[in-house]
N, C-alpha and C positions, 0 to 999 in steps of 0.2 A: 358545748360547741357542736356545730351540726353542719349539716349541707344541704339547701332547698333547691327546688326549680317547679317550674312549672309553665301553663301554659292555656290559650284561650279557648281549649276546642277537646274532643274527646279523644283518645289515643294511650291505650296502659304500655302498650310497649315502648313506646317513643318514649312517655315518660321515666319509665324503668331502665331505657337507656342512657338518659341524662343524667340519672342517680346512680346510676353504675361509674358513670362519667367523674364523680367526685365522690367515692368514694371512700377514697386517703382521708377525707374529712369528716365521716361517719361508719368505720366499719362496725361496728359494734349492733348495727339495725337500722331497718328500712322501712318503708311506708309511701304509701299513696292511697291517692281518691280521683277517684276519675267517672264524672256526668258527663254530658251534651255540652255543659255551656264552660268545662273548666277541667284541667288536668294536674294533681298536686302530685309532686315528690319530695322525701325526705331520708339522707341518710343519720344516724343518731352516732353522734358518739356521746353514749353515758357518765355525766359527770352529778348530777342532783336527780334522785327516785331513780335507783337502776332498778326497780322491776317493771312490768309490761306495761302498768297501769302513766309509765313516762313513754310511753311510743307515741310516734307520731306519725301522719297527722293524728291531731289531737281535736274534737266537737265539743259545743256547748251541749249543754244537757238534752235541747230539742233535737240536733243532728243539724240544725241550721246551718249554725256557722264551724268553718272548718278552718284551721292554722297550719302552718307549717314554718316552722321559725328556728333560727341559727343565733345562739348566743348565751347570754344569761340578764336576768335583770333581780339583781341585790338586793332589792328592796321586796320582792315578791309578798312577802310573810305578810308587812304592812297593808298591801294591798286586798291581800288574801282576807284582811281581819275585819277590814271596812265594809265588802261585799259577801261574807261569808252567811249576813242574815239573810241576805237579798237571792244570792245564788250559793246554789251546791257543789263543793269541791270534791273531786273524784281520788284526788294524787298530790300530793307532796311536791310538784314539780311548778317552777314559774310558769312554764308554758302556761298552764292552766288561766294564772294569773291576767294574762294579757286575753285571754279569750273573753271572763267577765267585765278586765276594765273595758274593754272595746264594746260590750252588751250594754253599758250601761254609759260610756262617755261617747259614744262614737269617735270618729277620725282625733278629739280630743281626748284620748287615752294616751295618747304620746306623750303628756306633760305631764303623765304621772309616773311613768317609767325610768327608774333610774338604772341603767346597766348598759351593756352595746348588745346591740341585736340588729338583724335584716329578720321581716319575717311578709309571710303573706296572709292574707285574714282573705276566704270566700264568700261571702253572704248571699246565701242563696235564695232569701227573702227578696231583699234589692239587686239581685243577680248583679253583684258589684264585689270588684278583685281590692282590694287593700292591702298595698305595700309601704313598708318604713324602714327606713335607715338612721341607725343611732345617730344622733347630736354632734360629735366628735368623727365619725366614720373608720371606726373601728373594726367595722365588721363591714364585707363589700356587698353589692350587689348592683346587679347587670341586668340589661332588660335589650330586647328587641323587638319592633314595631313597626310592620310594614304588611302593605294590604292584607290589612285587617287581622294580621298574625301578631300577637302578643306572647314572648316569651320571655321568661327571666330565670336568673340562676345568682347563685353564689358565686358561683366563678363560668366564663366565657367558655370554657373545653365544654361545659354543661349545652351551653344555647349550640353549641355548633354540632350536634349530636343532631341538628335537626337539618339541610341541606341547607342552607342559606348562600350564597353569592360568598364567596373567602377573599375579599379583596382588602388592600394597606389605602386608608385613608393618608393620602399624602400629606392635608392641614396635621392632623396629628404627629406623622413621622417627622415634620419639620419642628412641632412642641417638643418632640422627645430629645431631637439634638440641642436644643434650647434649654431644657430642665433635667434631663435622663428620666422622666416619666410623661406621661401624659396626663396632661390636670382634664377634671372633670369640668361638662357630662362625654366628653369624647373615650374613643378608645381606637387603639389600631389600627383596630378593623371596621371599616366602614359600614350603618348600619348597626353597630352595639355601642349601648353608652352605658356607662356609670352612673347610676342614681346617686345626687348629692351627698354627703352627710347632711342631717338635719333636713332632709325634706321627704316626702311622701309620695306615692302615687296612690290614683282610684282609677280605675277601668270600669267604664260602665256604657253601655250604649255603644260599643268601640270606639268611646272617645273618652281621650286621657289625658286627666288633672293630674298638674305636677305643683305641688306647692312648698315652701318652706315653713317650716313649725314652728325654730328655734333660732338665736340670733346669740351672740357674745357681745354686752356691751362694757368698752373702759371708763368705768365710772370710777375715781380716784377717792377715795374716803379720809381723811385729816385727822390719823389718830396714832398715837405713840407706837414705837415700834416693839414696844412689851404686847399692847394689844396682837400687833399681825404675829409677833412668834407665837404665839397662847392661841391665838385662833389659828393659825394653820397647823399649830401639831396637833389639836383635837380632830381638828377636821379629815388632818392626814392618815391620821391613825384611824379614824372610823370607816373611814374608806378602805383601806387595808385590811382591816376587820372584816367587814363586808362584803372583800372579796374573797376571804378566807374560807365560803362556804362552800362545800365541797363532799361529796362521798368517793371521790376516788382519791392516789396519794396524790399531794400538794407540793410545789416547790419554788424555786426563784434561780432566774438570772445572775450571776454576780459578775460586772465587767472590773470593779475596784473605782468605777466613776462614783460623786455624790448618789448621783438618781438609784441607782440600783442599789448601792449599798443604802441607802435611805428606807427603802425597802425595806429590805433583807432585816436591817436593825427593827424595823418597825414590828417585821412580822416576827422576831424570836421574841419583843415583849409580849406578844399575842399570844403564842404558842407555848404548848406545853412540852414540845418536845421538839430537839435539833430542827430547825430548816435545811433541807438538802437543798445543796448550791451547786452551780452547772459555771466553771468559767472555763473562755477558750485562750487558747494562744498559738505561735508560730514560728515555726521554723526560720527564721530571721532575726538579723539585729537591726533593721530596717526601721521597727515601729516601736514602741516605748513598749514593755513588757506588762502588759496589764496584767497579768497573772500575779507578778509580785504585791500590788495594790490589793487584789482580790484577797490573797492570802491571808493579808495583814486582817480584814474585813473578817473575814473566815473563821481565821484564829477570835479577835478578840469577841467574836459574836456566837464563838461554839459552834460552827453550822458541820453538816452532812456535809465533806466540801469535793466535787469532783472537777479534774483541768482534764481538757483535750486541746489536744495540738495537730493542727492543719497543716500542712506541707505545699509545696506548689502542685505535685503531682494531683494532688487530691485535687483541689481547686479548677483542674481543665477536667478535670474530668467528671466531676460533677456540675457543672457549668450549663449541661443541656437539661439537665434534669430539673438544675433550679428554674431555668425559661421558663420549659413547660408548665411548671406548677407557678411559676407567676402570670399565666396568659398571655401577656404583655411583658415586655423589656422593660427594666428598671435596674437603671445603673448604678444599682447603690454594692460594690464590691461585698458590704458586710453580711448579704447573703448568703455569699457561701458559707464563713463560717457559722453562722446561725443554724445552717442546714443541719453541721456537722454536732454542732451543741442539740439543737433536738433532739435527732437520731441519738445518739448517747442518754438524755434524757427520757424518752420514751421508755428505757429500760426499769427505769425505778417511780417515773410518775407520769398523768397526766392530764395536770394542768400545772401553770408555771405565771410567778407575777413578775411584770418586767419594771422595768425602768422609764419606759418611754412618755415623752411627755413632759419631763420638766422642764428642759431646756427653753419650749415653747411658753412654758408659764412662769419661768422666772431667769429668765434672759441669761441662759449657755452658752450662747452662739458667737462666734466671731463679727458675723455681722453685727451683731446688737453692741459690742462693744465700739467696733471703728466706727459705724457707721453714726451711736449717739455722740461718741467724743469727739469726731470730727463736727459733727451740725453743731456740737455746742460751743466750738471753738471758733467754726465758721461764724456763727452769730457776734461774737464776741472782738473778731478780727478778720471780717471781710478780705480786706486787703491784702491782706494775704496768700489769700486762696484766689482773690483775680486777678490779683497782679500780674502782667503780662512778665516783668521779673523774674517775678516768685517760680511762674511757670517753666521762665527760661532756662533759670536757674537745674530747675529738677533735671530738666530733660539733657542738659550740660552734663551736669552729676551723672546723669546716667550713660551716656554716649561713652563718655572717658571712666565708669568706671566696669574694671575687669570681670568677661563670663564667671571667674571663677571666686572669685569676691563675695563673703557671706553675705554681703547686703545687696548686693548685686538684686532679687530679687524683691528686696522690698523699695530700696529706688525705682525700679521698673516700674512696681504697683504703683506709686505716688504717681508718679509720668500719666499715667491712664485715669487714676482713682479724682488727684483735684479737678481737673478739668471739665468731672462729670459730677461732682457731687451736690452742683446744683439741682440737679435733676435725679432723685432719690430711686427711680426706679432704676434708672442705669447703674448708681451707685450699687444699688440691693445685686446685682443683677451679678457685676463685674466680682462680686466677693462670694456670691453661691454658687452662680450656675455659668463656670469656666472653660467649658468642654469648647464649645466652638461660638467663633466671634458671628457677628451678624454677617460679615460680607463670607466668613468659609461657608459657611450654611446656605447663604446662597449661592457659592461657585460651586457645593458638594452636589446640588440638589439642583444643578442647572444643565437640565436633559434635552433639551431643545422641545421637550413637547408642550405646546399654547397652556394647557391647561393644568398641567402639572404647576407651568410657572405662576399661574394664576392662584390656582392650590396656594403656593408656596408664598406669595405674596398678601392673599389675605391672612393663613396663618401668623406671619409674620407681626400684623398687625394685632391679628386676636393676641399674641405674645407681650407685644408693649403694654396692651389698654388693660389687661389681664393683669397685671404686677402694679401697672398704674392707679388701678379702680383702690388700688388697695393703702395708696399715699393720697387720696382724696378725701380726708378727715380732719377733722380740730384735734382729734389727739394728738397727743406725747408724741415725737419720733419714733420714741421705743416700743411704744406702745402698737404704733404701728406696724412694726417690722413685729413683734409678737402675734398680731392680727395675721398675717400674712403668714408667719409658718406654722401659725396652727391652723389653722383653715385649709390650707395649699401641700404645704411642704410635709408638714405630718402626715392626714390620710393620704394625700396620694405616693407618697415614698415611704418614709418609715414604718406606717402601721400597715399599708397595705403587703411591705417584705416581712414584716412581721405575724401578719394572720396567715397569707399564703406559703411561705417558707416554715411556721408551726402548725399548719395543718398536714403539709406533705405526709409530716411524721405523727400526724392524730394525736399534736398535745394544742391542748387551748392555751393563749396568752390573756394576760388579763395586765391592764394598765390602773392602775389605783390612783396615779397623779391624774388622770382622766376622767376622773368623775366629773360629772358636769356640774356638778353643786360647789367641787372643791374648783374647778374652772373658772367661774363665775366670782365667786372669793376673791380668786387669783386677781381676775382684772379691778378689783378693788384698791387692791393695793398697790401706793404712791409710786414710783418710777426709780426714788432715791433709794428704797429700800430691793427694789432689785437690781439695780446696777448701781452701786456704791463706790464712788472712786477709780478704781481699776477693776473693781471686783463686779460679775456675773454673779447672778442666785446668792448674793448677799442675805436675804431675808430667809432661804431654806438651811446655808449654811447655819447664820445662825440658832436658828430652830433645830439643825441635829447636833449641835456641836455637843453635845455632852455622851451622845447614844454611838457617837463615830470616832475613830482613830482622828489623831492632828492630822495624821498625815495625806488623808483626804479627803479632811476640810481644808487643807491650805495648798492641797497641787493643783495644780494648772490642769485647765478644762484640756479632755484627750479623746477626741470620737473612738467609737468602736471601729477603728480601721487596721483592714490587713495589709501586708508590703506587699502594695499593689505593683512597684515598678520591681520588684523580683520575680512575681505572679507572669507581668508582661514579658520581661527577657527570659525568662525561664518558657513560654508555653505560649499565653495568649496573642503575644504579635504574629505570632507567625501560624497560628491555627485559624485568626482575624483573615491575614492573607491568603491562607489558602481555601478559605471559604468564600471570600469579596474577589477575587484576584481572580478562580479558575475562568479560565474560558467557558466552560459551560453551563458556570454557575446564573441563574434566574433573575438572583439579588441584584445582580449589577447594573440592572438595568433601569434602577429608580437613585441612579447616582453620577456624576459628571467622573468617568473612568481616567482620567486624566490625574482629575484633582485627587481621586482617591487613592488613585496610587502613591503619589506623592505623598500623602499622607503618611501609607502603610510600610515604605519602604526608605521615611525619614530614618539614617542614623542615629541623628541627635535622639535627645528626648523632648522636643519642640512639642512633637504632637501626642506624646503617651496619652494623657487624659480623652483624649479623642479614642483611642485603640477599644476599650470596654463596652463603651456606647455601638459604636459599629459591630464589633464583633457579635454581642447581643443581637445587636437586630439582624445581623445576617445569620446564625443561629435558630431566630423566631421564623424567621422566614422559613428554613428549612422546616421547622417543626411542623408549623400550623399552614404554611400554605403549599409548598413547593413539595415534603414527601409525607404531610398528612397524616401525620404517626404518633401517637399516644408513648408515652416511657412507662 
């Protein structure tokens, strides 16, 4: 795992400032190459060939072509043995790898790479830049392009090392209160975007080809379910294996969910010796104790087993730190503790295989369960769902029944959930992304200035057709709703708090259910054997039941989430407020001050889930644009 940048012109210092700039991601070694027509940076953190002969940048044998690339790719050896009669290998390192398949595939070397990587390829033959981002978008990268200046990095604190204009794309800031990330190619800041996953760039002529490589299709296969368990555990396990290669120490995640502990089990029949494990947990009785689960995992699987415990104090006050190192706001709460699991972790290894990723390939989510059981009920009994009745009925039940009523919440949900579940993006919508309704969003974000509301109104739009493009298929329901957070919801949230919040700390993540090969499997298989009855990951469970405790094979799906409304009464409301709130504060001035207060200074807990998103962005805003300060 590494950190690139670079750029379309000559300049060693700029560049050596931008690699200074990510650091946290490669202290271990640096490198550049800088011509007339191109400027390369690379920071190295050493994980395969720690001696010199793994520095980068890294040249083909003529000095032609030049790399600089962030990640790993597993299959290297393979590749290494196809070309090795053809070309000379200097190093033991993939890098190496991707520099001959590119000699000899050109821009078609992508489809031979299996692992996550961003990297840049120079050719100074075709005076043409070559960039790629893994399949999955595992690993980031960022670029910026305007008269005639082309730069890119691993992470944005990189590209802003160069003076560029620091301004908040308002369409974006209105995605974020919509998703609590910004989906790609956007980002924050106006003028930098996100390269896909799965697509590429070529700079040539300063004119620049963006294209896609690789695509996920659900093609459903008609075969016993002894074949899918037989073929996903070979497949899982080779993938595991695969990513087991390493020269520095190795270790794993363990939250006590299937996905991680799937892992965890997989890699001690790999291993010859204990896996050291990393779980966290929290001062609270707030949130189901994932630590006892882990334990359970720990114990019957023999691992290295370490628990850290996060507290609220901890959580404000690393809060700004995690911003920074995510560029961007992402309101996914489970960053902090992850921050705190790394840092712990970097003590005894670095690199780490997580979990992530299954949920997307064999249906975790809450969505994928109401969302299939509802459609297939709706089919089954229309009338009930239009019934003017039906709906009366709900809304009755809800009126008369009491705030403080255990159901109370899920009658609510019914009130809002039938009405729209003809229309599956609103459905998808109402059950993920909760923070703010369409009309708060626009009374939040309603300044009186013409073009912000213009801003906010195309956004709006890109928001719908964006979630919509993605229920526009013959596939499965479920099938769909799986398209959609893997493609969406994974890189631009999960994987992205996960490379940026494990790099802070200079340990690599590595996702094994993300192989693209075991990906592609995945979308083979039938609908039934992933959501089975009531049951989520039907088809994985069964495939670990013998290697996992009953006890989590048979619990109930539990995200990695901290108590967040203890976090809030404890610290974050009112540090929210006195950041959005001060009179002299800068932030306030991209928000209808009225509405926000109201917001910040509800009693109830009406608007909690709102309070982390805001506070975030009012956070970033100090960081990166208002006092311009590096942590």
């Amino acid at each position: 795992m590494c950190g690139i940048c670079g750029f379309n012109w000559e300049d060693k210092a700029l560049v050596k400032s931008m690699a200074d700039a990510i650091l946290h991601r490669g202290p271990d070694g640096h490198g550049y190459y800088v011509d007339k027509n191109i400027s390369l940076g690379h920071r190295r953190l050493s994980i395969i060939d720690l001696s010199a002969r793994g520095k980068q940048p890294m040249y083909n044998q003529d000095g032609s072509i030049c790399i600089v690339f962030n990640g790993e790719i597993y299959n290297y050896k393979e590749i290494k043995q196809k070309l090795e009669n053809k070309y000379k290998f200097f190093s033991e390192t993939d890098t190496e790898a991707i520099i001959h398949a590119y000699e000899e595939y050109g821009e078609d070397c992508l489809q031979y790479l299996n692992g996550m990587f961003a990297f840049a390829i120079w050719d100074s033959r075709k005076k043409s830049l070559f960039l790629a981002r893994d399949r999955i978008g595992i690993k980031p990268l960022y670029y910026y392009f305007k008269d005639g200046k082309f730069i890119f990095g691993s992470e944005i604190k990189a590209i802003l090392e160069y003076p560029i204009s620091r301004e908040v794309n308002i369409s974006s800031l209105y995605q974020f209160l919509t998703f609590s990330y910004i989906p790609y190619p956007a980002t924050l800041f106006k003028d930098i975007y996100k390269l896909p996953p799965a697509h590429y760039i070529v700079l040539k002529d300063n004119k620049l080809k963006i294209k896609k490589y690789w695509d996920i299709a659900y093609n459903e296969i008609n075969k016993p379910l002894s074949y899918y368990t037989e073929e996903l555990f070979n497949r899982f396990r080779n993938s595991v294996e695969m990513q087991l290669m390493s020269d520095v120490p190795l270790g794993a995640y363990l939250s006590g969910g299937l996905d991680s502990s799937s892992i965890v089990a997989m890699m001690s029949s790999l291993m010859d010796r204990p896996v050291t494990t990393f779980s966290v947990g929290f001062e609270s009785d707030e949130v189901i104790n994932e630590l006892y689960y882990a334990k359970k995992v720990a114990d019957k699987l023999n691992t290295n087993h370490n628990e850290i415990i996060v507290n609220p104090d901890d959580a404000i006050k690393i809060l700004p730190k995690i911003i920074w190192h995510l560029d961007e706001p992402i309101a996914n709460p489970a960053s902090i503790p992850l921050y705190f699991m790394s840092q712990a972790a970097k003590k005894k290894m670095t690199v780490v295989l997580t979990g992530n990723g299954g949920d997307e390939l064999f249906a975790g989510y809450k969505q994928h369960k109401v969302i299939s059981l509802a459609n297939n009920h709706y089919k089954k009994y229309p009338f009930l769902f239009d019934s003017k009745l039906s709906l009366s009925f709900i809304n009755t039940f809800n009126k008369f029944t009491p705030e403080k009523s255990n159901y109370k919440k899920y009658i609510n949900f019914l009130s809002k959930f039938l009405p729209i579940l003809k229309h599956m993006p609103s459905a998808y919508n109402l059950l993920v992304y909760r923070n703010f309704t369409d009309d708060e969003r626009i009374q939040l974000l309603e300044t009186g200035n013409s073009s912000t509301n213009l801003s906010v109104k195309q956004a709006q739009n890109l928001s719908k057709n964006l979630i919509g493009s993605f229920f526009n298929t013959k596939n499965n329901i479920l099938n769909q709703l799986l398209s959609i957070d893997l493609k969406l919801l994974l890189p631009e949230d999960y994987l992205m708090v996960d490379d940026k919040i494990n790099m802070a700390n200079s340990i690599e993540s590595r996702v094994p259910f993300l192989d693209h090969t075991l990906v592609e499997f995945a979308a083979t298989i039938p609908v039934k054997y992933k959501f089975n009855g009531l049951t989520g990951k039907f088809i994985l469970k069964k495939t670990m039941k013998n290697l996992l405790p009953k006890e989590v094979i048979q619990r109930k799906k539990y995200g990695f989430t901290p108590p967040l409304t203890l976090w809030i009464n404890k610290h974050l409301k009112s540090e929210a407020c006195n950041i959005l709130l001060d009179s002299d504060s800068e932030v306030k001035r991209y928000f209808n001050h009225k509405f926000l207060k109201n917001i910040l200074t509800d009693n109830t807990k009406k608007h909690y889930n709102k309070i982390l998103p805001l506070l975030m962005f009012g956070q970033w805003y100090d960081l990166y644009l208002f006092n311009n300060q590096n942590i």
